[in-house]
ZAMARGU-4260 file (C-alpha; in steps of 0.2 Angstrom, whole numbers, plus 5000, padded with zeros to 4 digits):
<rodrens>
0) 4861/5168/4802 | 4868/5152/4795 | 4855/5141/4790 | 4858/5122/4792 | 4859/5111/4777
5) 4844/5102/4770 | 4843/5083/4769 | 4843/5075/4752 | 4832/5062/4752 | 4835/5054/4736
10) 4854/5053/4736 | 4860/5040/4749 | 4878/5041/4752 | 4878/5020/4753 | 4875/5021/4735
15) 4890/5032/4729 | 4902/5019/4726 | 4918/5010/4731 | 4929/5027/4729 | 4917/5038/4738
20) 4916/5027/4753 | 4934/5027/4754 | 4935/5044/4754 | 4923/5047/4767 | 4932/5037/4777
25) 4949/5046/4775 | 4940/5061/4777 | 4931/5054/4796 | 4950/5049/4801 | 4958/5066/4797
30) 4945/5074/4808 | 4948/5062/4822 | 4966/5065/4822 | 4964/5083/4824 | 4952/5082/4836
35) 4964/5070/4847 | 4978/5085/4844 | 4966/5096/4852 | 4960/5088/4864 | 4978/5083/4869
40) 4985/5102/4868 | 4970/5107/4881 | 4974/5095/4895 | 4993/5101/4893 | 4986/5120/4897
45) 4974/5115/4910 | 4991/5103/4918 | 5003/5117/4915 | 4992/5131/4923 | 4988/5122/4939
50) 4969/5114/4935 | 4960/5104/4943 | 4955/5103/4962 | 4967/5098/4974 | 4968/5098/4992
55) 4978/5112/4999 | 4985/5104/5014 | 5000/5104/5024 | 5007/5085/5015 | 5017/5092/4998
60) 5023/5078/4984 | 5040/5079/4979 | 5051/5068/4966 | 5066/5067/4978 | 5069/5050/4982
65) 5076/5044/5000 | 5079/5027/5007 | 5086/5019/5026 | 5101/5008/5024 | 5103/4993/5025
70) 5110/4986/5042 | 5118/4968/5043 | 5108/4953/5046 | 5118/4948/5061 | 5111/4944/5077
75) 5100/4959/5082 | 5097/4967/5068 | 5081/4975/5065 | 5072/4989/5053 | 5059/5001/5055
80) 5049/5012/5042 | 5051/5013/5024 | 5054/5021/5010 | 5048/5025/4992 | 5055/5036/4977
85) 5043/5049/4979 | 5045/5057/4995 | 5033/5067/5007 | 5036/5082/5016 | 5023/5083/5028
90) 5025/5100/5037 | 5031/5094/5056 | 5022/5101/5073 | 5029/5112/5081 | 5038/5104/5098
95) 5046/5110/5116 | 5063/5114/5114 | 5066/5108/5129 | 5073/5112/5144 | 5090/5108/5139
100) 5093/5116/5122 | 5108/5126/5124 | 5102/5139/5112 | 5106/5154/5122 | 5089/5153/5127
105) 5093/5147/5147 | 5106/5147/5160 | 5112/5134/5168 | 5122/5138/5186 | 5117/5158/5183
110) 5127/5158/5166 | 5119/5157/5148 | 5119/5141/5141 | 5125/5146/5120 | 5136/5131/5110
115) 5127/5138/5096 | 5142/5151/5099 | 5155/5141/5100 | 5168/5137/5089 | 5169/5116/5082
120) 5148/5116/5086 | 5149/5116/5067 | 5152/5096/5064 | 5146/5077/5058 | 5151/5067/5071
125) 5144/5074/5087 | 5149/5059/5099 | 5165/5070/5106 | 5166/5085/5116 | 5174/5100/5108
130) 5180/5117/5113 | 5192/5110/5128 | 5180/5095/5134 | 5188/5078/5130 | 5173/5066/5133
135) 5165/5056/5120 | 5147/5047/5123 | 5148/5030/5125 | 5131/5018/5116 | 5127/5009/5097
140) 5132/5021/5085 | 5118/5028/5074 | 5119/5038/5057 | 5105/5049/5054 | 5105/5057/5036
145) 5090/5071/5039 | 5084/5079/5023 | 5074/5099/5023 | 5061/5104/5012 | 5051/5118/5008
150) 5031/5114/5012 | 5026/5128/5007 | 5035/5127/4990 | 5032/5111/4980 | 5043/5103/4992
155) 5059/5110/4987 | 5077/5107/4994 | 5081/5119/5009 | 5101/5122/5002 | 5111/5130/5013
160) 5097/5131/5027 | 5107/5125/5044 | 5101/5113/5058 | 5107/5112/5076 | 5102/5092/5083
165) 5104/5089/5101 | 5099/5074/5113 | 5103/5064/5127 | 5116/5050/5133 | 5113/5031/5133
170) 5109/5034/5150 | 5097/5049/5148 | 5106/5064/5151 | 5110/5080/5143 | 5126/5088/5140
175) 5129/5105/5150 | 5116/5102/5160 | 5113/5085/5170 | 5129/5085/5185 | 5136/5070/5177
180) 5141/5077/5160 | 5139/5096/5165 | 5159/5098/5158 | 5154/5090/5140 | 5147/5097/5126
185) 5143/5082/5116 | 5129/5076/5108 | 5127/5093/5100 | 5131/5099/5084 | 5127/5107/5068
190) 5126/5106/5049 | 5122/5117/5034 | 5110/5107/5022 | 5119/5101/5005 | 5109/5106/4988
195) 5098/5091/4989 | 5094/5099/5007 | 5102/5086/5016 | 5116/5081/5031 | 5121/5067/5040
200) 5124/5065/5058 | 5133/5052/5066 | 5130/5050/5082 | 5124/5037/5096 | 5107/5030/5099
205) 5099/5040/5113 | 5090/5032/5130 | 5071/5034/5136 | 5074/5044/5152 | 5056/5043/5163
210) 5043/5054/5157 | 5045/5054/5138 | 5046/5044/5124 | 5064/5042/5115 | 5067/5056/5103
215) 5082/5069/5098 | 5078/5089/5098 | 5082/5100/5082 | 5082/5117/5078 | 5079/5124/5060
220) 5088/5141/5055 | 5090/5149/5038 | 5107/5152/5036 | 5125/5145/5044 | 5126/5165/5050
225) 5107/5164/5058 | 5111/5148/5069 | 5119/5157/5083 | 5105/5161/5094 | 5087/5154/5098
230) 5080/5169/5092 | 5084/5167/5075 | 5076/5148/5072 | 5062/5145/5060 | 5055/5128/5068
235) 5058/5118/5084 | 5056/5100/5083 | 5058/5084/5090 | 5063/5066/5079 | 5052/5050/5089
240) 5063/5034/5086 | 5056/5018/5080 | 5048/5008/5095 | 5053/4992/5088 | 5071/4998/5087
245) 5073/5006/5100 | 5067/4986/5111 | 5081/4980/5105 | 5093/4992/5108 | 5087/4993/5126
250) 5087/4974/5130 | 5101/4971/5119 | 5115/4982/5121 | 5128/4987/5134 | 5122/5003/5147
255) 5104/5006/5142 | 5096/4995/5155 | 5086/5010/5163 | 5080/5013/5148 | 5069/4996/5147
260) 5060/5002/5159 | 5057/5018/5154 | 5050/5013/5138 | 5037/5001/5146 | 5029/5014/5153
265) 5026/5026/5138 | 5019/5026/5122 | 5020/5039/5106 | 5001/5042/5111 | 5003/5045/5128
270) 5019/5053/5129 | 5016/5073/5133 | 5025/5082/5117 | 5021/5068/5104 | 5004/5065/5109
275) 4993/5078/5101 | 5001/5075/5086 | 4992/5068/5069 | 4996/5052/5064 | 5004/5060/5046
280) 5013/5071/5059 | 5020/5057/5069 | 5022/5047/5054 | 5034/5062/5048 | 5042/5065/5062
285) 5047/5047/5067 | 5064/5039/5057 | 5065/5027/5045 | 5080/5016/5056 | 5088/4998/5049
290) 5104/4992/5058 | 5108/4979/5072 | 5116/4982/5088 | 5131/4973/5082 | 5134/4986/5069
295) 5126/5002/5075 | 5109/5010/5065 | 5107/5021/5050 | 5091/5031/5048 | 5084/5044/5038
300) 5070/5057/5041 | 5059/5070/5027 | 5058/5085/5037 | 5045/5098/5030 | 5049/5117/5036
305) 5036/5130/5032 | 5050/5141/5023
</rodrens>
């Protein structure tokens, strides 16, 4: 056993002298130093092997930065969300695909409905028809830069993970599908997500047909090679558009009268495929948009898939 050490009544270390009270000093700052060093090497062992509580919730951290561009400041002009340099990938619900997908899931006139299998579906500007049809959609031109990660991996990049984006005309119909454009295949396209796990869409800004908020559809898939039937997708979603931007596209631009009406009558709460939704989750899924109707819209949109 080691014995602690006796006090020595009769020899005060305040009476030692000038050279021993230096010393003793020297000697209290070496120990404090070392004791910084350890105390600093610790916390980088409790950092580095994960210490610490933390929630384990679906919202992951990442050091990827995004940001909306800027539209003009013209007459019109408008911006909705924001932001930051450390982005969030908020894993996003689960949604309908719809009953206009064209994912090989349905028919339409007795025939399987697939432009997933069709060559040119592969593209950035989905505006035209491809494949034989000639159309183009007419409405304020929107670019939507749409960037995949992993929230289920620190929020990673999803390289080379493919998405197919679909959604209605100015007027609220669907290629393939509604009478009026059943010969035209646009507003549909797909992408393949660069190594910052992004792609950019350019497109027009959709209307708000009765019934539901305004919102595109997406489809998440693995691979290029997976995005060929319904079967194979990994997530179903749907993007919810800025209310404030989607006003003054409705009052202010040409052919989306209908849509003014729509809108009033139909919230993000009360719409059926939004409304059940958490705020985080609706705060995820809705874009980030700046732009005027002069000069078309740019937005941008986080998109965590459980990978």
């Amino acid at each position: 056993m080691t014995r602690a050490p006796t006090h020595q009544p009769h020899l005060d270390d305040h009476d030692l002298g000038l050279q021993h009270d230096l010393e003793q000093l020297a000697a209290l700052k070496r120990r404090r130093r070392v004791l910084g060093m350890m105390l600093s090497g610790s916390a980088l062992m409790i950092a580095g092997c994960g210490g610490g509580d933390g929630d384990s919730g679906t919202t992951s951290t990442t050091s990827t930065s995004g940001s909306s561009s800027s539209g003009s400041s013209s007459s019109g002009s408008s911006s909705s969300g924001s932001s930051s340099s450390s982005d969030t990938c908020t894993e996003v619900a689960e949604e309908t695909q719809g009953p206009y997908p064209s994912d090989g899931s349905n028919t339409v006139n007795g025939q399987v409905s697939n432009v997933l299998s069709e060559s040119g579906v592969v593209r950035s500007d989905i505006r035209s028809s491809f494949g034989g049809a000639s159309g183009v959609a007419a409405g304020v031109p929107t670019t939507l830069t749409i960037t995949l990660l992993n929230s289920n991996n620190l929020c990673q990049p999803l390289s080379g993970y493919a998405i197919y984006l679909w959604h209605c005309t100015r007027d609220g119909n669907y290629s393939l599908y509604s009478s009026s454009v059943q010969d035209e295949n646009f507003l549909r396209g797909v992408q393949v997500a660069d190594s910052n796990g992004q792609v950019t869409f350019t497109t027009i800004f959709p209307g708000c047909y009765s019934g539901r908020y305004p919102h595109i559809h997406f489809e998440i898939y693995s691979s290029l090679s997976m995005a060929t039937l319904y079967t194979n997708k990994i997530l179903t979603s749907q993007i919810a558009l800025p209310r404030d931007v989607c006003s003054t596209v409705y009052s202010g631009a040409t052919g989306y009268s209908s849509s003014v009406t729509n809108l009033s009558r139909v919230t993000l709460a009360s719409d059926g495929i939004f409304g059940d939704n958490t705020a985080a989750q609706l705060a995820a899924m809705t874009a980030a948009m700046s732009g005027s109707v002069a000069d078309g819209y740019t937005g941008t949109l986080t998109i965590g898939v459980p990978a």
